[in-house]
matplotlib code that plots the C-alpha trace (Angstrom):
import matplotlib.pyplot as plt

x = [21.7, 23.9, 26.4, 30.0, 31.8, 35.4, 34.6, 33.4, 29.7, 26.5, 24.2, 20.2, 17.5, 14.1, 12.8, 16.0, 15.5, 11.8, 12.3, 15.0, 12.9, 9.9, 12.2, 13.3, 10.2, 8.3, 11.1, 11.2, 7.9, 5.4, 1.6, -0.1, -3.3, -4.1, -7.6, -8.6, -11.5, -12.1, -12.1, -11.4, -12.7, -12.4, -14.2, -12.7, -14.1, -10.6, -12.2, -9.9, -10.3, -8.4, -8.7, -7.0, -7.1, -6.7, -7.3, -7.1, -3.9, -2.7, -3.6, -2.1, -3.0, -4.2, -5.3, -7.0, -6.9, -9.7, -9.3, -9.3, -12.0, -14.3, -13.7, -15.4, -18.4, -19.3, -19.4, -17.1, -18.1, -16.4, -16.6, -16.6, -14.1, -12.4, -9.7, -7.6, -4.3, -1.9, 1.9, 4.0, 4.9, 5.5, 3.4, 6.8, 5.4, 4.9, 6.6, 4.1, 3.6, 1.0, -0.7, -1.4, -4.7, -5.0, -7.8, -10.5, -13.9, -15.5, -13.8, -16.5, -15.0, -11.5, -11.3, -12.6, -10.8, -7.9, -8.6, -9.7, -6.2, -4.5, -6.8, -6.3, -2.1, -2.6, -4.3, -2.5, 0.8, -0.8, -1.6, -5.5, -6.0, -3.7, -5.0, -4.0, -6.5, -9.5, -11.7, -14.2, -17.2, -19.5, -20.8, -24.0, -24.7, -26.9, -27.6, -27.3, -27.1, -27.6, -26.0, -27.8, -30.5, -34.3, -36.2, -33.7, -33.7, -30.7, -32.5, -35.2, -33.1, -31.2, -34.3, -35.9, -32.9, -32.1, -35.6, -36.0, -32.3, -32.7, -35.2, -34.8, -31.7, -32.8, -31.8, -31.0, -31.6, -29.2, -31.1, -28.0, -27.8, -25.8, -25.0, -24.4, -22.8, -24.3, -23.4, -20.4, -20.2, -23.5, -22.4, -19.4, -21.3, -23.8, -20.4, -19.3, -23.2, -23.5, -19.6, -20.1, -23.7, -22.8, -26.1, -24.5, -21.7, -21.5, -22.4, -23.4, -23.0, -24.8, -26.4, -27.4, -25.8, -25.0, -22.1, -18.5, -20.1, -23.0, -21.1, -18.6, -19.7, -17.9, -14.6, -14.7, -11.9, -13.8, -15.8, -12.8, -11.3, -14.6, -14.7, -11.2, -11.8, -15.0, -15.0, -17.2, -16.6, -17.6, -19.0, -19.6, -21.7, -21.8, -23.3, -22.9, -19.9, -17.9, -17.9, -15.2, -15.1, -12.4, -14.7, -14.6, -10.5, -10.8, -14.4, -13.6, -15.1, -16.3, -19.5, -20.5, -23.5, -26.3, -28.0, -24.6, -23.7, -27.1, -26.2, -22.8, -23.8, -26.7, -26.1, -28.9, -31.5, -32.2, -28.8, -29.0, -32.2, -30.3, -27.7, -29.6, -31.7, -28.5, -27.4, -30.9, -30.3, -27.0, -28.3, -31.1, -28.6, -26.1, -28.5, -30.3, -26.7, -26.2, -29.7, -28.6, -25.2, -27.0, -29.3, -26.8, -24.7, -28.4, -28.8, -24.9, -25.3, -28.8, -26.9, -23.7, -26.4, -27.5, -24.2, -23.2, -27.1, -26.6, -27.8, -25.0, -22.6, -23.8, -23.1, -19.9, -19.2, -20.6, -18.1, -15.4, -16.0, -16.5, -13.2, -11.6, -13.1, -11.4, -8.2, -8.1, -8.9, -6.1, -3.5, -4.6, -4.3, -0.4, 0.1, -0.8, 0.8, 4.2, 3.8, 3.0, 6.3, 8.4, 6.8, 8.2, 11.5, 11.8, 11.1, 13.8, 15.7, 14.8, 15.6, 19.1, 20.3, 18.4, 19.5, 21.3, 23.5, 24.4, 25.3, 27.1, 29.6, 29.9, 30.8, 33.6, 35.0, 34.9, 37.0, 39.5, 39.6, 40.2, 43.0, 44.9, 44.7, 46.7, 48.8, 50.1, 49.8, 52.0, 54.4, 54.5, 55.2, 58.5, 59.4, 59.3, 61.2, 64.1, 64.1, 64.2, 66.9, 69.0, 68.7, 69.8, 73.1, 73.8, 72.7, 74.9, 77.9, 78.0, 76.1, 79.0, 78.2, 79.9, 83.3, 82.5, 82.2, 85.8, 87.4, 86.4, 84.5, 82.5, 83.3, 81.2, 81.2, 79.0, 76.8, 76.4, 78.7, 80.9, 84.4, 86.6, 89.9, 91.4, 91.6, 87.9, 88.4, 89.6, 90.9, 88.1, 85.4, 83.8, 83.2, 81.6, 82.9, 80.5, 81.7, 80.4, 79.0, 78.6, 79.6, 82.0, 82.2, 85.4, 87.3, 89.8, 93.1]
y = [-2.2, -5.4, -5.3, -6.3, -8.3, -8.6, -9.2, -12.6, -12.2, -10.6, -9.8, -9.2, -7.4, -8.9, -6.2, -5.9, -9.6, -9.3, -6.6, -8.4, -11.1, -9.6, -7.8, -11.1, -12.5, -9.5, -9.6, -13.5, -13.7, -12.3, -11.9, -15.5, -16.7, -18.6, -20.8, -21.5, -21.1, -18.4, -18.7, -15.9, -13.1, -10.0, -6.5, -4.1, -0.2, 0.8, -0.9, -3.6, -7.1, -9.8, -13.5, -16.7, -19.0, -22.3, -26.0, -29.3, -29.4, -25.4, -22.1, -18.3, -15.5, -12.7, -9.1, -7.0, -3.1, -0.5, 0.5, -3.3, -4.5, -1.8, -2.9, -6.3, -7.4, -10.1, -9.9, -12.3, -14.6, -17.5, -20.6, -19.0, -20.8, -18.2, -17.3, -14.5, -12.7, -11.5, -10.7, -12.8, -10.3, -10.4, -8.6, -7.7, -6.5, -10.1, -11.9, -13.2, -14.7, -13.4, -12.6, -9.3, -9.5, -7.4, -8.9, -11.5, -13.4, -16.3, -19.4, -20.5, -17.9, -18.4, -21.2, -19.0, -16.1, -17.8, -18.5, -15.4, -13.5, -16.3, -15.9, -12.2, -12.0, -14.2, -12.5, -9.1, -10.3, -11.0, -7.7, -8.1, -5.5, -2.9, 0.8, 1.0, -2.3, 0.4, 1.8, 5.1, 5.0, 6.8, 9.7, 9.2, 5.8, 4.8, 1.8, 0.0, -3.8, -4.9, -8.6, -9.5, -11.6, -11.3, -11.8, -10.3, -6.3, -5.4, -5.4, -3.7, -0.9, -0.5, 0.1, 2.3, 4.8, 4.5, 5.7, 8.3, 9.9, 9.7, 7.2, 7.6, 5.8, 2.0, -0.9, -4.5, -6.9, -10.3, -12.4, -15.0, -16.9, -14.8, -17.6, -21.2, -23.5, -22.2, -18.4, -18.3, -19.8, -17.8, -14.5, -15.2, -16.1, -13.1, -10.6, -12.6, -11.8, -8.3, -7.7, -9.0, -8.1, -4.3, -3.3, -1.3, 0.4, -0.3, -3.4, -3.2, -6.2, -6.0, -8.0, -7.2, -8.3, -11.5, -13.4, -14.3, -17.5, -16.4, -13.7, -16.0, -16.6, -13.2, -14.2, -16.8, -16.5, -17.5, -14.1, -11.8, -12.9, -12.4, -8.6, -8.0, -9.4, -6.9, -4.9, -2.1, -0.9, -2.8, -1.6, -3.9, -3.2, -6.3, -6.2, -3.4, -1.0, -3.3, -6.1, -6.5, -9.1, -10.0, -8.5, -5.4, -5.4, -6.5, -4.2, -0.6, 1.0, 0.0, 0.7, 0.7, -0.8, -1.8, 1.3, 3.5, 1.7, 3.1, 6.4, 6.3, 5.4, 7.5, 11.4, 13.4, 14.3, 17.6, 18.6, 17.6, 19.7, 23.0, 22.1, 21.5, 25.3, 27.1, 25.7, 26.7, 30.4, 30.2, 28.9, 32.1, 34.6, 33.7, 33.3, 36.4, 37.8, 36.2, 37.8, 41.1, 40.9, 39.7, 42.3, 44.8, 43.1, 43.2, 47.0, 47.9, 45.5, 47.7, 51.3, 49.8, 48.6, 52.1, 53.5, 50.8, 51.3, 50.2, 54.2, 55.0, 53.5, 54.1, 58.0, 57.6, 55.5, 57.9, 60.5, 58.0, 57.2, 61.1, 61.5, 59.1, 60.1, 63.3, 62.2, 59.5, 63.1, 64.4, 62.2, 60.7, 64.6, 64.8, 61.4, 63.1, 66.6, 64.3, 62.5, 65.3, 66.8, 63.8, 63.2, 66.8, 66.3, 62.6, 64.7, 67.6, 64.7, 62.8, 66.0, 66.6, 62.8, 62.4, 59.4, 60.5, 63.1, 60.0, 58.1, 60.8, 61.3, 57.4, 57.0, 60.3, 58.3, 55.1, 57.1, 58.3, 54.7, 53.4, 55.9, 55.3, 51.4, 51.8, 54.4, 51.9, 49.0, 50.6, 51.4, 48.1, 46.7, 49.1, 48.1, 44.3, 44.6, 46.5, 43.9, 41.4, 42.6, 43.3, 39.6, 38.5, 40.7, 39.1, 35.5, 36.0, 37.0, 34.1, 31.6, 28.7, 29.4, 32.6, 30.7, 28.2, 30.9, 32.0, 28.5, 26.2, 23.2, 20.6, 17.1, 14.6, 10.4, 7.7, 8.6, 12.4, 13.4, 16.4, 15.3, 17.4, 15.0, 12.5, 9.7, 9.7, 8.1, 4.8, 3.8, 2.7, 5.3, 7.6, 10.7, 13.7, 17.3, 20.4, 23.7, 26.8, 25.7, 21.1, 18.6, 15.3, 11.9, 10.5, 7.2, 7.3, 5.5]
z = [75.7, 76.7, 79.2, 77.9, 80.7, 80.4, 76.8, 76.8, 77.9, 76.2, 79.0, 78.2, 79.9, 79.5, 77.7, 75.5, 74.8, 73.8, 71.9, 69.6, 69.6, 68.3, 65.7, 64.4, 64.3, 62.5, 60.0, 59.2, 58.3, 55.9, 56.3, 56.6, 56.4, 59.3, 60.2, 63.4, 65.9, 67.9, 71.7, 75.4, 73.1, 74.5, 73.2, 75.3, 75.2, 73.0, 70.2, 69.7, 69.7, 71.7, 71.0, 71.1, 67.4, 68.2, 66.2, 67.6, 68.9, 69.4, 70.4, 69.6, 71.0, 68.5, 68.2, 65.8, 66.4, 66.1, 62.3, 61.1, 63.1, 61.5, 58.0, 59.3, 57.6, 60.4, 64.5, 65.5, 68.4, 70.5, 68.6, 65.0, 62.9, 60.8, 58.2, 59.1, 57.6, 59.9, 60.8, 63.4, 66.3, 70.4, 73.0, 74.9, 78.3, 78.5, 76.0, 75.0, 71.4, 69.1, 65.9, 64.8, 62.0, 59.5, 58.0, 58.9, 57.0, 57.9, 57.3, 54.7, 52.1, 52.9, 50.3, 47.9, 49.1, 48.5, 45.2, 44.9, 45.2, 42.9, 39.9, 40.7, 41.2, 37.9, 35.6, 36.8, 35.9, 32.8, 32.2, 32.0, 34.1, 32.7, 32.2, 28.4, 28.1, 29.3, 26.4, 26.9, 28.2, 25.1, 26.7, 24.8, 23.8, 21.1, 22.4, 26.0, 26.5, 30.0, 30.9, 34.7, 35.8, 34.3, 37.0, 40.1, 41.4, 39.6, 35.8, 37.9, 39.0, 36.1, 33.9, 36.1, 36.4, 32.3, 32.0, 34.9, 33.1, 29.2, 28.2, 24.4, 24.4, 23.3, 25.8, 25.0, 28.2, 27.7, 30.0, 32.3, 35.2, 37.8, 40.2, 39.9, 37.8, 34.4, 35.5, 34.3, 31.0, 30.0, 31.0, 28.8, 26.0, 26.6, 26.2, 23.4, 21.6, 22.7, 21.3, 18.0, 17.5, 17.1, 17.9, 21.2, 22.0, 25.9, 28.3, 31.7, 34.1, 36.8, 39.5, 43.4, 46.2, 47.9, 50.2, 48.2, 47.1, 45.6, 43.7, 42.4, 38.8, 38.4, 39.8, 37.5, 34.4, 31.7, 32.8, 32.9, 29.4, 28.2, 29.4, 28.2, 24.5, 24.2, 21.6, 23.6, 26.4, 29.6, 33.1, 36.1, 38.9, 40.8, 44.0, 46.6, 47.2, 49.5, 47.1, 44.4, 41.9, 39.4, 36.6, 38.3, 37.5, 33.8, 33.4, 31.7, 34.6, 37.4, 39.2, 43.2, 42.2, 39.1, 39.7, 40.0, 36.5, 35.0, 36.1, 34.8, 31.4, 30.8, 30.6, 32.5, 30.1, 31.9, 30.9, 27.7, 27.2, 28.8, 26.4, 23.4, 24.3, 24.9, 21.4, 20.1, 21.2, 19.4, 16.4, 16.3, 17.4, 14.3, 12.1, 13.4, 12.7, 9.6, 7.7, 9.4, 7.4, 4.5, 4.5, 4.6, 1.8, -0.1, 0.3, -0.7, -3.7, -4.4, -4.2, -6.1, -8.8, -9.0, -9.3, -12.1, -14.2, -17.6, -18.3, -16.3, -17.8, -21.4, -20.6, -19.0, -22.3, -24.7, -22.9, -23.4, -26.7, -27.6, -26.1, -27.7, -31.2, -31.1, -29.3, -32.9, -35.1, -33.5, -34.1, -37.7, -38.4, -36.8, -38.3, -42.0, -41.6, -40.3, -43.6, -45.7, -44.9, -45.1, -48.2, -49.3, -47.9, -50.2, -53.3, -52.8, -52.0, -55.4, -57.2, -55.5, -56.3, -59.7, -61.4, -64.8, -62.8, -60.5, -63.9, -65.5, -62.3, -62.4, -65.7, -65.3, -61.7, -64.4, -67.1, -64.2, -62.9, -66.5, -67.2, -63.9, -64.2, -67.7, -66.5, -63.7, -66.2, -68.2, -65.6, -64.2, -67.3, -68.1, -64.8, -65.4, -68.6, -67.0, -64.3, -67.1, -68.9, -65.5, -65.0, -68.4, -68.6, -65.1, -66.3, -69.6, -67.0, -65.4, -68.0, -69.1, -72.9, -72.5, -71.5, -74.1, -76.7, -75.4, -76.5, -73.7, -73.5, -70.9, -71.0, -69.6, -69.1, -70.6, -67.6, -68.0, -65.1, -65.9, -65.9, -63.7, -63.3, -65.9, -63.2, -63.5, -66.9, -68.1, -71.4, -73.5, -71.5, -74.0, -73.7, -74.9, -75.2, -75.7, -77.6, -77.9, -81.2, -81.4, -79.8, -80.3, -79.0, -78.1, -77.1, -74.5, -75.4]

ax = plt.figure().add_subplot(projection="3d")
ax.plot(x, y, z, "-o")
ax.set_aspect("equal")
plt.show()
C-alpha cells in the first residue's frame, strides 16, 4: 500500500508500482494481433515458450504458456516471421514489458486469418449462422449428392464408407474444383444444381486436408450463401478435425472429416437389417395372433349358425305361431261373447225407450206447455189492461181537456205560444182560444 506523508505525498514500492502498472495496462487494451519475427527463443522444461517479436525498428518480449503452445500446429523457430494474438501485460519481478499470446500461425495465413474472422463476425451478425437457419439431417436418405473433387481422396473415402454402410442408397457425385480461383464460384453453382434438381435430399461437401490457403475456396462468401439458400440440408466435412471453414458455420451440420460426413449421413445397414427382422417377427406374431382370433370368431360364428339353423327357427316359429293362433281364438271368442251381450243390453234398451211411447209423452209435455203459455197469456193480458186503464183515469185527472170541459180555455199567439200574461200581446196580435168543444180567432183591440 502507499505511504501517506503529512498528506501531501503518495509514496510507491516497486512492486506496488508494477503491479498498478500492469493493471492499467491489461485493462486499456484488448487482444491484438501483432506480426513480427521471432528471435532469443527459449523452450524451457515447464512447457512454456519465451521469445522476443521484433520488426525493423522494435522488439517486445513475449510468452506463450503450456496450454496454448500445445494447440500449435507449427514448431516455432528463431527467425520465423509470425502473426500472433495477445494481451498487453507486465512481468513485474522485473518490470518488464510484455506480450502474453494466446494464439500464434505463421505469418503467411495471418492475412487470410484476418479475413478470416471479418467475413466470419460478418456474416454472424447477419444471422447466417443462426440455429433456427439448421434443417435435419434425413435419417434415411433416398438420395446422396456429394460436392468435392473427382479425382482427390476425399470422393474416394466418401464412396467407400457409403458403400461399406448402406450401399442401396443412390449417390450423385457433382464433380468442382476445391481450390483455386474457379473453386469457389463452382462449388456455388454445384449447391445451386443439387438444390433445385430435387433428385436428393442431402449434400455433402467434402474435401481432404490442406494449409489455410489451400482451403480457402470454402471461406469464401459466395460459398456460405450458397449453403444457407439450400433447400436440403447441407453437411461439410472439409479437411481434418482442426480445420474450420466458414462453410462449416453456415453447413447444417458439420463433419470432422469427408469420411465422418459419410458416416453421418448413411444409417448402418446392419442396424437396419436387425431392425427390419425384429419388425418381421412382429409382423408374424400379430398376424399369427390375428388368424388365431379369427379362427375363433370362425368357430363361434359356426356354433351360433347352428343354434340360429333355418330348422331351428322354423320350430321355434311354428310354436310361435301355434301360440299365437290360439291366443287370436281366444280373444276373437271374448271379443264376440262382449258383443253378444252388449248387443242384448241395446235391445232391452230399444224396448224400454220405444219410439211411439217417447212421442206420446211428448205430445202430453206439448199439451201442458200449450195450456200454461195461454194461461199466462191470458193473465198477462188482464194485467196490461188494468195497467191501461190505471193510466187513463190518472191521464184524464190531470189531462187540460178536463178543465176545458169545466169552462176554461187556452189561448195562444200568431206563433203558437200559450199566452199566460196580456203584456205578451199587442193591439192588432191575433189570437186563438181553444174550448172544450172549437176554437176562435180573435183580434186584439
Amino acid at each position: 500500500m502507499p505511504n501517506n506523508e503529512n498528506n501531501e505525498r503518495t509514496v510507491y514500492s516497486i512492486s506496488e508500482l508494477n503491479r498498478t502498472i500492469r493493471g492499467l495496462l491489461e485493462s486499456q487494451f484488448p487482444l491484438l494481433w501483432i506480426e513480427g519475427e521471432i528471435s532469443n527463443l527459449a523452450q524451457p522444461a515447464s512447457g512454456h515458450i519465451y521469445f522476443t517479436l521484433k520488426d525493423a525498428k522494435a522488439q517486445v518480449r513475449c510468452a506463450m504458456f503450456k496450454g496454448r503452445k500445445q494447440l500449435l500446429k507449427f514448431k516455432p523457430a528463431n527467425g520465423q516471421q509470425i502473426l500472433i494474438r495477445a494481451k498487453v501485460g507486465l512481468y513485474e519481478a522485473r518490470g518488464e514489458f510484455q506480450l502474453i499470446a494466446e494464439h500464434m500461425e505463421e505469418s503467411g495465413d495471418g492475412a487470410l486469418r484476418k479475413e478470416f474472422e471479418e467475413l466470419k463476425a460478418r456474416l454472424a451478425s447477419e444471422g447466417l449462422f443462426d440455429e433456427a437457419l439448421k434443417q435435419p439431417v434425413p435419417e434415411l436418405p433416398k438420395c446422396i449428392a456429394v460436392i468435392t473433387s473427382g479425382t482427390g481422396a476425399a470422393i474416394r473415402d466418401v464412396l467407400s464408407v457409403l458403400a461399406r454402410r448402406f450401399p442401396a442408397i443412390p449417390v450423385q457425385v457433382y464433380p468442382v474444383a476445391v481450390q483455386g480461383e474457379k473453386a469457389a464460384p463452382e462449388i456455388a453453382k454445384a449447391l445451386y444444381r443439387a438444390s433445385k434438381s430435387k433428385t436428393c435430399d442431402v449434400i455433402l461437401l467434402v474435401r481432404g486436408g490442406g494449409s489455410l490457403e489451400d482451403l480457402w475456396a470454402f471461406n469464401e462468401e459466395q460459398v456460405a450463401r450458397a449453403i444457407v439458400l439450400c433447400d436440403v440440408p447441407v453437411i461439410s466435412g472439409v479437411g481434418h478435425e482442426v480445420d474450420v471453414t466458414i462453410a462449416d458455420f453456415t453447413a447444417d451440420f458439420r463433419a470432422a472429416t469427408p469420411s465422418a460426413a459419410a458416416e453421418l449421413v448413411s444409417p448402418n445397414q446392419q442396424a437396419y437389417q436387425h431392425k427390419l427382422q425384429s419388425f418381421q417377427k412382429q409382423l408374424i406374431h400379430q398376424i399369427q395372433s390375428s388368424l388365431e382370433r379369427l379362427n375363433e370368431q370362425s368357430q363361434w360364428l359356426q356354433n351360433r349358425l347352428k343354434i340360429q339353423h333355418p330348422n331351428s327357427q322354423l320350430i321355434q316359429q311354428n310354436q310361435q305361431l301355434d301360440e299365437l293362433s290360439s291366443n287370436l281364438q281366444a280373444a276373437f271368442q271374448a271379443i264376440l261373447n262382449e258383443k253378444r251381450h252388449n248387443l242384448k243390453y241395446n235391445i232391452q234398451s230399444l224396448l224400454n225407450n220405444r219410439p211411439d211411447q217417447f212421442i206420446d209423452y211428448q205430445k202430453l209435455q206439448l199439451e201442458d206447455l200449450s195450456n200454461r203459455l195461454t194461461y199466462i197469456s191470458q193473465l198477462n193480458i188482464e194485467n196490461k189492461q188494468q195497467q191501461l186503464a190505471n193510466l187513463s183515469r190518472t191521464m184524464q185527472a190531470v189531462s187540460p181537456l178536463n178543465t176545458l170541459s169545466r169552462g176554461y180555455s187556452i189561448t195562444r199567439d200568431a206563433n203558437g205560444e200559450t199566452v199566460t200574461n196580456a203584456r205578451q200581446l199587442r193591439k192588432g196580435d191575433i189570437i186563438t182560444s181553444e174550448f172544450n168543444k172549437g176554437k176562435i180567432s180573435s183580434r186584439v183591440e
